[in-house]
C-alpha positions as a Markdown table, in Angstrom:
| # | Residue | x | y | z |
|---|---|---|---|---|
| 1 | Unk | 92.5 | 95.6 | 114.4 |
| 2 | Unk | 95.5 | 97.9 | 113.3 |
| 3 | Unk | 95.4 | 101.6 | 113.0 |
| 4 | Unk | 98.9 | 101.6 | 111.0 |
| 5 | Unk | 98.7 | 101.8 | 107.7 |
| 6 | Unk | 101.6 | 100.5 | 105.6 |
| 7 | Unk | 104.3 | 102.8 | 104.4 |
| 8 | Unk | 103.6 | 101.9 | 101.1 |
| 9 | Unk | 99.8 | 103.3 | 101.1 |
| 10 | Unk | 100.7 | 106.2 | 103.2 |
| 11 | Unk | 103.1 | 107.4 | 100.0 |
| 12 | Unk | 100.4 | 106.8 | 97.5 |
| 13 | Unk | 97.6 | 108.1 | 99.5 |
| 14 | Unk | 99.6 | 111.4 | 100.1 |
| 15 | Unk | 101.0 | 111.7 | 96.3 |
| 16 | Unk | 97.0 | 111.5 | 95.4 |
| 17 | Unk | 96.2 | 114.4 | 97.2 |
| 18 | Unk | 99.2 | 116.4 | 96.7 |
| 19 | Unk | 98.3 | 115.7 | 92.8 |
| 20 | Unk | 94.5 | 116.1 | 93.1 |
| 21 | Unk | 94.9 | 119.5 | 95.5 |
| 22 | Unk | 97.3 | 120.6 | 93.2 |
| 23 | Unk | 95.2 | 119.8 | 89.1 |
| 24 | Unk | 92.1 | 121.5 | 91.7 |
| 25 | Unk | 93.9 | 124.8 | 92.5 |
| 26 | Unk | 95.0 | 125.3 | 88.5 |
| 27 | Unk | 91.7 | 124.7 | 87.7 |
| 28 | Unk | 90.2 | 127.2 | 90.1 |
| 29 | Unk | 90.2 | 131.1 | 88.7 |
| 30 | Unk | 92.6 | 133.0 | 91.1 |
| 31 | Unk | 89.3 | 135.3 | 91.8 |
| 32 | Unk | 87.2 | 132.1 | 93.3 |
| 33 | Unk | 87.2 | 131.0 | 96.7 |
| 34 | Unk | 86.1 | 127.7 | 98.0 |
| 35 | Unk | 85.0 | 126.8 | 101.7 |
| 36 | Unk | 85.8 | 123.5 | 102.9 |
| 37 | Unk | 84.4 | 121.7 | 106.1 |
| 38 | Unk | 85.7 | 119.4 | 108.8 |
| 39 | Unk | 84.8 | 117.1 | 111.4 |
| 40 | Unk | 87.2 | 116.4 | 114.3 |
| 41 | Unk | 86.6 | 113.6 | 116.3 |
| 42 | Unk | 88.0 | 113.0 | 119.9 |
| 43 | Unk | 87.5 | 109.8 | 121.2 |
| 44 | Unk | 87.8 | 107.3 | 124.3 |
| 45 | Unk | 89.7 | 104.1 | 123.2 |
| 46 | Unk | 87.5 | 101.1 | 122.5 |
| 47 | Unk | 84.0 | 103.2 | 122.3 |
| 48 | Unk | 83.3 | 101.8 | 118.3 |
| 49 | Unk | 85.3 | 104.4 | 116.5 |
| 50 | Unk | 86.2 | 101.3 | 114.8 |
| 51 | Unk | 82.6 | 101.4 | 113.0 |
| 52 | Unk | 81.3 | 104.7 | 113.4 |
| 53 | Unk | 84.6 | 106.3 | 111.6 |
| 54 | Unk | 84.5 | 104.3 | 108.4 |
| 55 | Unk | 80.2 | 104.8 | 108.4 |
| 56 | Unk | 80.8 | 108.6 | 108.8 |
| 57 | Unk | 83.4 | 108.6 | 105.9 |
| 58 | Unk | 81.1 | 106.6 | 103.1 |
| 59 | Unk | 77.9 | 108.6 | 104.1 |
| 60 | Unk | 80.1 | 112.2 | 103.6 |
| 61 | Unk | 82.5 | 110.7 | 101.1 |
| 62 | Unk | 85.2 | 112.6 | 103.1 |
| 63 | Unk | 88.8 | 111.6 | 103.5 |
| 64 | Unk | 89.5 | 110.9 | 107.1 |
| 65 | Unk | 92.9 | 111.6 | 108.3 |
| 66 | Unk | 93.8 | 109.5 | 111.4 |
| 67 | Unk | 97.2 | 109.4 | 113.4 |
| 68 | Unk | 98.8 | 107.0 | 111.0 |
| 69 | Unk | 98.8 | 109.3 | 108.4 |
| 70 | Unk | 99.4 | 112.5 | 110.0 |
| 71 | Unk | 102.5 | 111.2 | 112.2 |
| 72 | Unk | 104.0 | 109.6 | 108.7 |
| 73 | Unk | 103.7 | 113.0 | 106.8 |
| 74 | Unk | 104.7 | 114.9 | 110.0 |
| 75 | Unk | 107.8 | 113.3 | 110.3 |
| 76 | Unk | 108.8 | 113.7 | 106.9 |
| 77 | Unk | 110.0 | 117.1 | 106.3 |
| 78 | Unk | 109.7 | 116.9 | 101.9 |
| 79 | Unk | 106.3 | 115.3 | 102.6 |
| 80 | Unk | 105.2 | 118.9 | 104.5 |
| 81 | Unk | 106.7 | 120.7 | 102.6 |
| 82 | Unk | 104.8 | 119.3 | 99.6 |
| 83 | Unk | 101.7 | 119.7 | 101.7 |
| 84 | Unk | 102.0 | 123.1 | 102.0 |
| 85 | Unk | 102.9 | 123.8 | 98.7 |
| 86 | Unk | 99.9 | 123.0 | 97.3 |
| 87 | Unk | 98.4 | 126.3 | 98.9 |
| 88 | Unk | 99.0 | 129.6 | 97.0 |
| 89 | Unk | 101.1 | 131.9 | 98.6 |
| 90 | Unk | 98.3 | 133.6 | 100.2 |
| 91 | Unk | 97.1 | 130.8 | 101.9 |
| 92 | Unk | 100.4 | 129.8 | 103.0 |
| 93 | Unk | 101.2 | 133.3 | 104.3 |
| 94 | Unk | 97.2 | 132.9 | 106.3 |
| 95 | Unk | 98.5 | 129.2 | 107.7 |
| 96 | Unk | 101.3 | 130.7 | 109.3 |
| 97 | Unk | 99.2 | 133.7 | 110.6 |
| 98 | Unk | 97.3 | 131.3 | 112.0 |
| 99 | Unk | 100.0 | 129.2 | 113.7 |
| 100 | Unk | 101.3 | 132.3 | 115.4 |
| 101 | Unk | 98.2 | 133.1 | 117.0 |
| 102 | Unk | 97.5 | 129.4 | 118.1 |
| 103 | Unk | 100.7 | 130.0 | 119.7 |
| 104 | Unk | 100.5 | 133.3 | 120.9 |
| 105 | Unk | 97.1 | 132.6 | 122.1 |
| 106 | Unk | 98.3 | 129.7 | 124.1 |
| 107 | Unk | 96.2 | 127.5 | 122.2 |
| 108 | Unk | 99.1 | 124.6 | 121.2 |
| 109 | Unk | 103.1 | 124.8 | 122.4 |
| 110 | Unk | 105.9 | 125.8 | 120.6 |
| 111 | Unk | 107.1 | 122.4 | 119.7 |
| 112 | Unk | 108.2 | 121.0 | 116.6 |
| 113 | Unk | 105.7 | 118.2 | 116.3 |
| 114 | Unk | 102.8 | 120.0 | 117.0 |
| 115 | Unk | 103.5 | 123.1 | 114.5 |
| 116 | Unk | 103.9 | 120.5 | 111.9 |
| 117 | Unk | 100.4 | 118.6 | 112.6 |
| 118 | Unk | 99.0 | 122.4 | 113.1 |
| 119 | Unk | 99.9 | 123.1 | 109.6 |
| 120 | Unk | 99.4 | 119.8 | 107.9 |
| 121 | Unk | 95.4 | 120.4 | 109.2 |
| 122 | Unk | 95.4 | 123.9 | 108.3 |
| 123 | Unk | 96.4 | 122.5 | 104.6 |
| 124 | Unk | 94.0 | 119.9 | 104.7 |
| 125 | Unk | 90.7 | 121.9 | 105.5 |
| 126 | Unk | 92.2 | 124.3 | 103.4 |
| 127 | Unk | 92.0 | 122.3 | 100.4 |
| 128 | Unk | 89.0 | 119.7 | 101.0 |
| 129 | Unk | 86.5 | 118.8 | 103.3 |
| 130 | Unk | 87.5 | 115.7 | 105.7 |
| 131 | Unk | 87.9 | 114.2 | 108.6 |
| 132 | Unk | 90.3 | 114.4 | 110.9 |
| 133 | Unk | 90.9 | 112.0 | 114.0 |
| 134 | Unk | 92.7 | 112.7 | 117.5 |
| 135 | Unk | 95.9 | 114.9 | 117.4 |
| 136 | Unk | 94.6 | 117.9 | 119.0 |
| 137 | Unk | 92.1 | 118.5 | 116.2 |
| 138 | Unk | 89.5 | 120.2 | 118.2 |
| 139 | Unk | 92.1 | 122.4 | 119.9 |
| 140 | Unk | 93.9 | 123.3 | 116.8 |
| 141 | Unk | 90.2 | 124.3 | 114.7 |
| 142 | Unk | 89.1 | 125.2 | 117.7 |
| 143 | Unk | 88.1 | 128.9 | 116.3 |
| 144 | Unk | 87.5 | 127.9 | 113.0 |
| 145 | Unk | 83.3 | 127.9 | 112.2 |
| 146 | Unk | 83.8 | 125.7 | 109.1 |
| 147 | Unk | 83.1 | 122.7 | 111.3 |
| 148 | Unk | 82.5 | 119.9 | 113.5 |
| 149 | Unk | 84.1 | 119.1 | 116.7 |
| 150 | Unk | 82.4 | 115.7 | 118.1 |
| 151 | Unk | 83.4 | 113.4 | 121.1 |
| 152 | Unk | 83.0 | 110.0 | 121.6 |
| 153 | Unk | 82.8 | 108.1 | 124.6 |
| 154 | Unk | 81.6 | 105.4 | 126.2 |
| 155 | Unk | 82.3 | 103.6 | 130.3 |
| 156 | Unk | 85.3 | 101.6 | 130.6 |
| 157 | Unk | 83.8 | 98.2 | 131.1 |
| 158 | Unk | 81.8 | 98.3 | 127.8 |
| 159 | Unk | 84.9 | 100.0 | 125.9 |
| 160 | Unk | 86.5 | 96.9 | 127.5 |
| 161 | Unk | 84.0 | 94.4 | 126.2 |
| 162 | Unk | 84.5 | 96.3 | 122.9 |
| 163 | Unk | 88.1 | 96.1 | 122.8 |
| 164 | Unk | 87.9 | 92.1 | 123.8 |
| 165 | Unk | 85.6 | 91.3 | 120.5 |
| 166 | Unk | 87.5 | 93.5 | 118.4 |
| 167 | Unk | 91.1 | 92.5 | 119.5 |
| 168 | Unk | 90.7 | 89.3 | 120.8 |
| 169 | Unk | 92.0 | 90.1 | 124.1 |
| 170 | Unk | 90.6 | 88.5 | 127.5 |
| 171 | Unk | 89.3 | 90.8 | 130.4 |
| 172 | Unk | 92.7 | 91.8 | 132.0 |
| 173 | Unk | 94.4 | 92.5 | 128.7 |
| 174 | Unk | 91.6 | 94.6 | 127.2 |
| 175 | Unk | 91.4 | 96.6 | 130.5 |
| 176 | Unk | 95.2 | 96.9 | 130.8 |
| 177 | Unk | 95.0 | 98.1 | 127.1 |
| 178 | Unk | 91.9 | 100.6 | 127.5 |
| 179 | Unk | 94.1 | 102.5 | 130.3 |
| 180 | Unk | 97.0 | 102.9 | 128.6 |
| 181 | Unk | 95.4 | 104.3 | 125.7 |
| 182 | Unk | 93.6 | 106.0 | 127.7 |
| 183 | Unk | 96.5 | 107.7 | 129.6 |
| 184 | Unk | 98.9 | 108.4 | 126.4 |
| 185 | Unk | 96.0 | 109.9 | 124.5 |
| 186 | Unk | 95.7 | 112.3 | 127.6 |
| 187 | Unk | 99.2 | 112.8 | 128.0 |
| 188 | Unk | 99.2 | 114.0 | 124.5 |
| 189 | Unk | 96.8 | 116.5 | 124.9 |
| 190 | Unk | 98.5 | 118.0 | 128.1 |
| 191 | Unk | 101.9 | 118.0 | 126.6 |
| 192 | Unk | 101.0 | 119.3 | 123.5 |
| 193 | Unk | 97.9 | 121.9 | 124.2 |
| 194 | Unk | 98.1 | 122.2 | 128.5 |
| 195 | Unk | 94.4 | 121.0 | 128.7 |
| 196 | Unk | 91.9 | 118.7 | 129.7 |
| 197 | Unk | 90.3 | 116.8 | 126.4 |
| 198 | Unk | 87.2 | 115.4 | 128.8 |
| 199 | Unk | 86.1 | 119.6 | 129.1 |
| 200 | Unk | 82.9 | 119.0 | 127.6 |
| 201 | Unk | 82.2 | 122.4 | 126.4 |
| 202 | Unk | 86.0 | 122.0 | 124.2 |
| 203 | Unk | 83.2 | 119.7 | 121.7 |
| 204 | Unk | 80.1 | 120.6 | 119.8 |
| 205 | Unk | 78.7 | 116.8 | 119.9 |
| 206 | Unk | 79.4 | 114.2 | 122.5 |
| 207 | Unk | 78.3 | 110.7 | 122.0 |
| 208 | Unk | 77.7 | 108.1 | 124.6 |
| 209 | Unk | 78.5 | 104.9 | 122.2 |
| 210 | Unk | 77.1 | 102.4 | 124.8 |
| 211 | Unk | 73.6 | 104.0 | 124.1 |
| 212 | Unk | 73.3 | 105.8 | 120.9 |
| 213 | Unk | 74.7 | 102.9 | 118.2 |
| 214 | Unk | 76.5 | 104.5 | 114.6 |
| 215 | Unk | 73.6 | 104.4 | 112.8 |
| 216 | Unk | 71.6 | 106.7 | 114.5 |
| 217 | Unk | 75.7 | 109.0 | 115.5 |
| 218 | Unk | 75.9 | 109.3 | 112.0 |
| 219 | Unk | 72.4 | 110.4 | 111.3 |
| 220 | Unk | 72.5 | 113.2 | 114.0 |
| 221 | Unk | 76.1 | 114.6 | 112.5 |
| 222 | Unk | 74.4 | 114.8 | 108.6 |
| 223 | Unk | 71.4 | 116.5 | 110.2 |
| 224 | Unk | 73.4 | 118.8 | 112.3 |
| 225 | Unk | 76.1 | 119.6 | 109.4 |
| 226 | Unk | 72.8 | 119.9 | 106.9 |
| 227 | Unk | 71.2 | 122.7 | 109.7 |
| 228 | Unk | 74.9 | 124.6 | 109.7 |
| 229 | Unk | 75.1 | 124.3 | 105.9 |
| 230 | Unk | 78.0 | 122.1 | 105.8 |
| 231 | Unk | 76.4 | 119.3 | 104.6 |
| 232 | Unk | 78.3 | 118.7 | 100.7 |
């Protein structure tokens, strides 16, 4: 199974949204102001994301943004640009007030890649309520209250049996797979933020896949986000 989504659906995923944020904001009146909320989900390779991800996104009828989609509009620079451009000046001015103090508060590094992920999410919740997978999420919301911040996890072997089944690999592929997934997703969270993404107390919600299955995840996030008032 493939995380990459094809150039092609990228574009016309992003020119929806850039079109839909931007018929939403004219139809707003410049007085009203409209909370959005998130989910951020962390996760161990090969713990089910697989089915809980896609479950989570039909029950909240939330777009999720994955790694695919935010490295594609990352690494476009008229693709950002247009991003951001469907904020009002306002907002944009309060997205870059809020990359300075991520920065100044040590929170992500002064790198290029990173600013640009920091302020495609800051556009994103700023504009709808979604889901967004991996990439520092947590770290980068980590102050905001509007939302989320869940972990999923699961021990090796069964994310190895997982990854098996799901990518037809035998036992010594899936396990060579599992760590190196493992180890680059962790990389990027050092490089990028100089932390440790196991902290448990960086996540509101951590699930153990192996024993709580996605029907019963999902269930605990709605009643959680219904108790917080995010539920939409």
């Amino acid at each position: 199974m493939s995380n990459v989504i094809p150039q092609s659906i990228a574009e016309e995923i992003i020119a929806e949204k850039i079109k839909e944020w931007n018929e939403k904001r004219k139809d707003l009146k410049q007085s009203q102001t409209e909370t959005h909320h998130f989910i951020t989900i962390a996760r161990d390779f090969g713990c089910h994301e697989e089915e809980i991800v896609p479950q989570l996104e039909k029950n909240l009828g939330w777009k999720v943004y994955g790694k695919s989609l935010l490295n594609h509009i990352a690494e476009r620079e008229e693709l950002s640009r247009s991003f951001l451009e469907t904020l009002d000046e306002k907002k944009r001015t309060q997205v870059d007030d809020w990359v300075n103090y991520l920065i100044h508060s040590g929170a992500v590094l002064q790198k290029d890649y990173v600013l640009r992920i920091t302020r495609l999410m800051e556009a994103i919740v700023r504009n709808e309520n979604a889901i967004l997978l991996g990439r520092g999420a947590n770290f980068i919301l980590k102050e905001r209250k509007e939302g989320l911040r869940i972990k999923l996890t699961a021990p090796f072997d069964d994310r190895v049996k997982n990854i098996m089944e799901v990518r037809g690999l035998n036992s010594i592929g899936a396990q060579q797979l599992v760590r190196k997934m493992d180890l680059e997703r962790n990389e990027f969270i050092e490089a990028y933020f100089k932390t440790d993404s196991t902290i448990a107390s960086e996540y509101d919600l951590a699930f153990n896949t192996s024993v709580i299955n996605r029907g019963l995840i999902c269930e605990t996030v709605k009643f959680v986000m219904k108790e917080k008032g995010f539920t939409p």
